[in-house]
N, C-alpha and C positions, 0 to 999 in steps of 0.2 A: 493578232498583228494586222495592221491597214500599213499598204502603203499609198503613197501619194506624188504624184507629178505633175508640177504646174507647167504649164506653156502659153505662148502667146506675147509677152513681156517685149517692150521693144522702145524706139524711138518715137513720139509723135509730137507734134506742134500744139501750141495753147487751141484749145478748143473741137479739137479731134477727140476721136475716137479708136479702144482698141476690146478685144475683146480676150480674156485670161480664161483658160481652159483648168480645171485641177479633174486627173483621172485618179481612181479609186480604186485599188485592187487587197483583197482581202477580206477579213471577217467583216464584212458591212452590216448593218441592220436599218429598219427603216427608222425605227426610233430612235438614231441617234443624230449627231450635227455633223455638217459640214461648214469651214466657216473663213473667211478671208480675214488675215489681217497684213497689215503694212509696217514697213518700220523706214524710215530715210536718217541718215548719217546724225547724230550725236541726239538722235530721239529713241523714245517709249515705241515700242510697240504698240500698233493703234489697233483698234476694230475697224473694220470696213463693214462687214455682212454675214449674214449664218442664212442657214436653210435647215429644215428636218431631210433626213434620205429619203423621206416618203416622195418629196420634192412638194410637202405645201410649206406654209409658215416662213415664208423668207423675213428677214429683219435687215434695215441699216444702218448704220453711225451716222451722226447726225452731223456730220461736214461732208458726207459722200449722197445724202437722200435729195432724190429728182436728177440725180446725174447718173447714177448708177443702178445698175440691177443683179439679182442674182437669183439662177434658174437651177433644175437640177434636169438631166437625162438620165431617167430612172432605168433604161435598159442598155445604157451604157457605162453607168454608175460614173460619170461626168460632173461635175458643179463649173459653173460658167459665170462669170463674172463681166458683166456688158458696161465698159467705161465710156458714158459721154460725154463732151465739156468738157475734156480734158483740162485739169491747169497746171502751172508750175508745181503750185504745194501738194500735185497729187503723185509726185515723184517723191519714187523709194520701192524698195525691196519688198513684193507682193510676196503673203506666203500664204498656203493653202494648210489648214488642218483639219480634226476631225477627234471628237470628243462624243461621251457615252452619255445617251441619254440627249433630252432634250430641255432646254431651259433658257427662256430668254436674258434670264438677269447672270445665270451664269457663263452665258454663249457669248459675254462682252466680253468676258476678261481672257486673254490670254493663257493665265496659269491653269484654265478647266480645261485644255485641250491634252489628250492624250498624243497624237500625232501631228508631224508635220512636214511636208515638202520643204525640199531646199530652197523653192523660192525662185520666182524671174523678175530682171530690173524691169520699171516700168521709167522711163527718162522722156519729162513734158516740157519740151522749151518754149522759150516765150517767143 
């Protein structure tokens, strides 16, 4: 069992910045992902970002790359998700999860995750 708790989620203006915490508590290993995705009102669940636990190998979705990052704090089993340029369409419901194993082609989809956080609003006004 992993759980997971994301923080950080909040109000910011077009072009800010915020930064989304997901802690990690449970059977971890380093070979597996940790992995950010989004969802805002009457959409799919998107990809944002994955990382290996080992904390190399970060990956992005390709409407979040050059703005965003994703780190891991390997001794506080932490994944950090650094939003900059914030825009409108980057508002929606962040959720943190965490899937076995490592794999970029599968670390996009959604359905490969085994866990997930409830999730903090991220709300980007213009």
């Amino acid at each position: 069992q992993v759980q997971l708790v994301e923080s950080g989620g909040g109000l910011v203006q077009a072009g800010g910045s915020l930064r989304l915490s997901c802690a990690a508590s449970g059977r971890i290993f380093s070979s597996d992902t940790m992995g950010w995705f989004r969802q805002a009102p009457g959409k799919e669940r998107e990809f944002v970002a994955a990382i290996r636990c080992s904390g190399d190998m970060p990956y992005l979705g390709d409407s979040v790359k050059g703005r965003f990052t994703i780190s891991r704090d390997n001794a506080k089993n932490v994944v950090y998700l650094q939003m900059n340029s914030l825009k409108p369409e980057d508002t929606a419901v962040y959720y943190c999860a965490y899937r076995f194993g490592f794999d970029t082609r599968m670390g996009v989809t959604s359905t490969a995750y085994e866990y997930w956080g409830q999730g903090t609003q991220v709300t980007v006004s213009s």
